[in-house]
N, C-alpha and C positions, 0 to 999 in steps of 0.2 A: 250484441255486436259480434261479426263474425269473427274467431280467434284467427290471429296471425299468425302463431307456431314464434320459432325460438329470432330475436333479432338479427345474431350475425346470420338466419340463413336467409334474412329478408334483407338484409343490404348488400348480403354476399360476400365470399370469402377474402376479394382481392380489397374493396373498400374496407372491409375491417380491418386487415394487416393495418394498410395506411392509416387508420385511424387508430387502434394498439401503437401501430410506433411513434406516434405522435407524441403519448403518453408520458412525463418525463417526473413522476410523483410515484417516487416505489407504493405509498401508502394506495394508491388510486389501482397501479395496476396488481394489488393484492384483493383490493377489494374486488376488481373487475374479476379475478378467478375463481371468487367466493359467492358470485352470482349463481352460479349451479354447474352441475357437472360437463355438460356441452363446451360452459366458458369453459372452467379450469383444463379441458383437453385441449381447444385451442388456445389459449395462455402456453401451456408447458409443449405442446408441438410446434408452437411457432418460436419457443425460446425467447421470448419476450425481458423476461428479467435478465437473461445473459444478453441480451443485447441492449437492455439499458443500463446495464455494469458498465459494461462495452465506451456507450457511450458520455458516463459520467465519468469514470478513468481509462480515458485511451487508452494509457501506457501499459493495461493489463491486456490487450487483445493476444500477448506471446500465448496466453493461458486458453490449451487449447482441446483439453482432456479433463472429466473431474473422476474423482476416484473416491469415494464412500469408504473410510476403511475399514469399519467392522464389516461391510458387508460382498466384502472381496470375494469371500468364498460363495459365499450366496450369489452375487451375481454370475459366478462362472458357471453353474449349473446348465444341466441341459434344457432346452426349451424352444420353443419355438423362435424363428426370425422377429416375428411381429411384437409377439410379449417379450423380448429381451430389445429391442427397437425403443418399445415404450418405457420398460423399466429405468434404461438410460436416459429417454428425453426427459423423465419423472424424475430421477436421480438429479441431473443435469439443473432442472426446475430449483430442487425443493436447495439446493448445494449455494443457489447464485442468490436464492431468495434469503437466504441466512448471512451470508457472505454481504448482503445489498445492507440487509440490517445492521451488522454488526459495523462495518464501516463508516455508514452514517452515526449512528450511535458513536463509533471512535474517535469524531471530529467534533463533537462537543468537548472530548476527555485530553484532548493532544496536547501534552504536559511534559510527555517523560526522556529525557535522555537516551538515544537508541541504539549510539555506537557501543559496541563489544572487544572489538581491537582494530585496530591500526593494520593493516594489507599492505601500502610501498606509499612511496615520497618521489617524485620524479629526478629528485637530486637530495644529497644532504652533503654539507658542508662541513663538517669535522662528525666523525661517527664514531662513535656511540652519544657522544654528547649534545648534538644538537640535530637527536634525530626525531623521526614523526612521534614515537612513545608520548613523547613531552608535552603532546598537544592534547594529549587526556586527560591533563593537570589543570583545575580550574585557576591556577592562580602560576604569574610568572616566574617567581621564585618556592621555591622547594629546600626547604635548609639551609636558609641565607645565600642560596645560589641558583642564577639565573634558569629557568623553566622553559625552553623554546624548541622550534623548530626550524633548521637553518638553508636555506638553497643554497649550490653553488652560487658562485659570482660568476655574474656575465659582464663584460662590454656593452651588448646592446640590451637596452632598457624593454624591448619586444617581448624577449624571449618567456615563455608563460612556465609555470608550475602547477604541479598536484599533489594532491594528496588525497588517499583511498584509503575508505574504512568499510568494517564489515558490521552492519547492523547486527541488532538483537536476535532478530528473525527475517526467513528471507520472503516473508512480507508484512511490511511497514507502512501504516499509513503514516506520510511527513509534508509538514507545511512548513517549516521553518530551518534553515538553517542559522546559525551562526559563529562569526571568526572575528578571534581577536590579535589584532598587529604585536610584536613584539618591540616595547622599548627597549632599548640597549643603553639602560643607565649607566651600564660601565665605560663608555664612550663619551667623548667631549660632545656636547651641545643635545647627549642625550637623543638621538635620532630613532624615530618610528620606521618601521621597516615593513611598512602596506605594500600589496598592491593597488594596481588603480582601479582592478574593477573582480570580480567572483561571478563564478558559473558555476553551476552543481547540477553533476551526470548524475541518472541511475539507473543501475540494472543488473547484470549477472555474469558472471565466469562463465566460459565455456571449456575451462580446463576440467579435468577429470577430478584434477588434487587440486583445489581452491589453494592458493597462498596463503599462510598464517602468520603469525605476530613471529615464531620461531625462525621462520625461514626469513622472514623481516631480518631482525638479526644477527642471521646466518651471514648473509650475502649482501646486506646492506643497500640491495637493491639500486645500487647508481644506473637511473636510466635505464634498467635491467628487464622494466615491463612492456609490453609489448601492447598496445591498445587494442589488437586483432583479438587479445586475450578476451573481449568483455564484449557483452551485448548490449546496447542502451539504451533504453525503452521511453527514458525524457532525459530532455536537454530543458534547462531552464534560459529565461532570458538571462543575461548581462547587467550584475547591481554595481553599481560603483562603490568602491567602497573610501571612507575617510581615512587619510590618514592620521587617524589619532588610537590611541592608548585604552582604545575601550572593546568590551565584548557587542561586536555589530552583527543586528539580527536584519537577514536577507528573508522576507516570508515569500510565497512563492504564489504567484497566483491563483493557485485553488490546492487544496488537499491532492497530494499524489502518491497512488497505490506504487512502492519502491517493490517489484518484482524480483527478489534474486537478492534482495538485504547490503547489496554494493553500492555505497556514494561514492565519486571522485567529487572532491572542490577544486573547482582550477582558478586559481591565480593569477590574472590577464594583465601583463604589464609591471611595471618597476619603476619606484618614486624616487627611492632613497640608494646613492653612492655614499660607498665604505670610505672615509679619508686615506685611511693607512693603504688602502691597492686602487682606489678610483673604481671599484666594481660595483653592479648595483646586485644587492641581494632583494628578499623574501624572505621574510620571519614572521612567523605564528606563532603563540604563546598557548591559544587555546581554541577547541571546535568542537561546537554541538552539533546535534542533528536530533531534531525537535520533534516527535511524532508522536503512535501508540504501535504497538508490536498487534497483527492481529491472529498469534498464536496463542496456547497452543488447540484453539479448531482448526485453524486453518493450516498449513502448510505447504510447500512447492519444491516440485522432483523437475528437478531436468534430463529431457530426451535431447543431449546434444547432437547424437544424429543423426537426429530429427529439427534440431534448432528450434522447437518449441517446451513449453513447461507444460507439466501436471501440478491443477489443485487437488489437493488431496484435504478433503473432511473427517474429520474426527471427531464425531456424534459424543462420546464420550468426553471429552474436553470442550465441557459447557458452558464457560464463561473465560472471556480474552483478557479480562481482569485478576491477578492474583488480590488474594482477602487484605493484602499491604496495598496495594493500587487501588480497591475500587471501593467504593460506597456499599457498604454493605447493610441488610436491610435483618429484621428480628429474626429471620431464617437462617442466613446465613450467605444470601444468596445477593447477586449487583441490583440494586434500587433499580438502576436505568433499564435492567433486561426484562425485571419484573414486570415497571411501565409498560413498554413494550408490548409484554404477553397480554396484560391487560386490555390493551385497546386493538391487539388478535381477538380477543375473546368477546372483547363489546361486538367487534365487528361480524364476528361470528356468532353471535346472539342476536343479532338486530339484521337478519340474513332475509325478515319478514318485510324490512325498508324497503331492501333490493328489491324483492320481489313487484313489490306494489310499484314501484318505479316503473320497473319492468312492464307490470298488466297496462298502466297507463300510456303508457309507448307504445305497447302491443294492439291495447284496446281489446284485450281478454288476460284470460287467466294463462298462466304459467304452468307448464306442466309439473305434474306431481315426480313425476320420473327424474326431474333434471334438478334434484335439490344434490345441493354439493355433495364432496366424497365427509362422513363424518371424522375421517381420519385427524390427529391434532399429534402427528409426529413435530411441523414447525413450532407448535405453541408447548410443548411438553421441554424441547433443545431452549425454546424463550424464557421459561420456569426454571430451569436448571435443576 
């Protein structure tokens, strides 16, 4: 039978794009770049894995630069247009295929408490004492004394609140928040101080100096923040929340890459009037934000005058699990990365499948020239 030469050049370049982006199985379009060297070029030239990141978490499209950081100095070198062209689309490739990994891999794991401190409150009602600090506290009393966070009193029941914290790292995979109402047992008839519904921003500073817990303190921040300050890369929908006395978990439609490590929770509406002034407050006791940290590989620099972010890889920093977080295996090393590399290496072993797939589609043999790059830099960062 006469041979056909290589697939994409027999369906053509523009049909295959369409049909690569169709593709929505990280597992499928690794294997597809493992078929031999012709794929893996067009795979990593058409950026295929960044554009299925892309479209598995929108909220990451800010991220518009990667950056390799051992090999900083190496790629500044001198060299030609073309091989420094490809080194980046390569770079760019190998950066978004580990980053695809490790995310989905982080959403089996999403377990851990993310916040690190407290950023501002849109109002606080007696300060120091009933300010956002208090909502770090998993329990409402603290030394036989009440544990909260307090808004001003309003008049009108409309008016909304926030509250901003700054994650672990400033990128977090998070599916879950949750907020718990504060009873005010010291008060006749013991009154829940909910709001009537919760929304949760995320995304990033565009200040130069981030605010911190100190400056919290400092200035106490009444209404002090300015919203131009922050980028927001998602808005969640609208949960209503109960007014009752318990820690209420808001999960959120799919896992979302928190670009920039900043949640606001906002506070939509007002249940409960104070007797002693007829005002309606807003009282939190306590607030999670439920994810996995996916440093320290990964990491993100902001070009604010550029208004976009830099990922930054750190080949070095081979597992997003410290040995206290993750499952560790007789080496020393995370069970789930292990797996992983494993079934890289099947797949990489078993590259004779492809092949034969291939000739029967083709209806001959596969050239000798087009067997993959032998390279196993992704499966070596998979081993740790």
């Amino acid at each position: 039978m006469e041979k056909c030469g290589d697939l994409l050049e027999w369906v053509g370049p523009d049909m295959s794009i369409n049909v690569f982006s169709l593709l929505d199985d990280p597992k499928v379009l690794i294997r597809a770049g493992a078929v031999s060297r012709s794929w893996r070029r067009f795979v990593i030239e058409n950026a295929f894995c960044k554009k299925l990141y892309m479209r598995i978490f929108p909220e990451a499209s800010c991220l518009m630069h990667v950056v390799e950081v051992e090999n900083v100095s190496e790629n500044a070198e001198e060299g030609s247009s073309s091989s420094a062209e490809w080194e980046s689309l390569e770079r760019e490739h190998r950066v978004y295929a580990l980053l695809l990994a490790q995310s989905l891999l982080a959403q089996a794991e999403i377990n851990k408490a993310c916040i690190i401190e407290p950023v501002s409150a849109s109002s606080t009602d007696n300060f120091p004492d009933e300010s956002i600090v208090h909502t770090l506290e998993p329990n409402d009393r603290v030394h036989r004394r009440p544990s909260y966070w307090s808004s001003d009193g309003e008049r009108d029941p409309g008016v909304p609140e926030s509250l901003t914290y700054r994650l672990k790292s400033k990128l977090c995979l998070v599916n879950e928040i949750s907020v718990q109402p504060f009873q005010a047992f010291f008060q006749f008839g013991h009154p829940i101080y909910s709001s009537k519904a919760v929304r949760i921003r995320m995304g990033y500073s565009k200040k130069s100096e981030e605010t911190n817990l100190q400056t919290v303190e400092r200035t106490k921040l009444r209404r002090s923040f300015d919203d131009d300050d922050y980028v927001w890369t998602y808005v969640s929908p609208e949960y209503p929340m109960a007014q009752e006395n318990t820690l209420q978990s808001f999960k959120l439609p799919r896992p979302v890459i928190c670009v920039g490590g900043i949640v606001r929770i906002e506070l939509l509406g007002r249940v409960q009037k104070q007797d002693m002034d007829g005002l309606y407050y807003i009282c939190v006791c306590h607030v999670q934000v439920i994810g996995r940290p996916l440093s320290p590989a990964f990491e993100v620099d902001f070009l604010r005058h550029l208004g976009s972010c830099v990922l930054k890889y750190f080949p070095g920093a081979r597992d997003y699990a410290s040995p206290k977080e993750g499952i560790e295996d007789e080496n020393g090393g995370s069970s789930s990365w292990h797996a992983f590399a494993t079934r890289i290496r099947m797949l990489r072993a078993g590259r004779g499948a492809y092949r034969t797939l291939l000739n029967t589609l083709l209806g001959g043999q596969a050239d000798e020239d087009d067997d993959v790059d032998e390279s196993d830099d992704e499966v070596e960062f998979l081993e740790g």
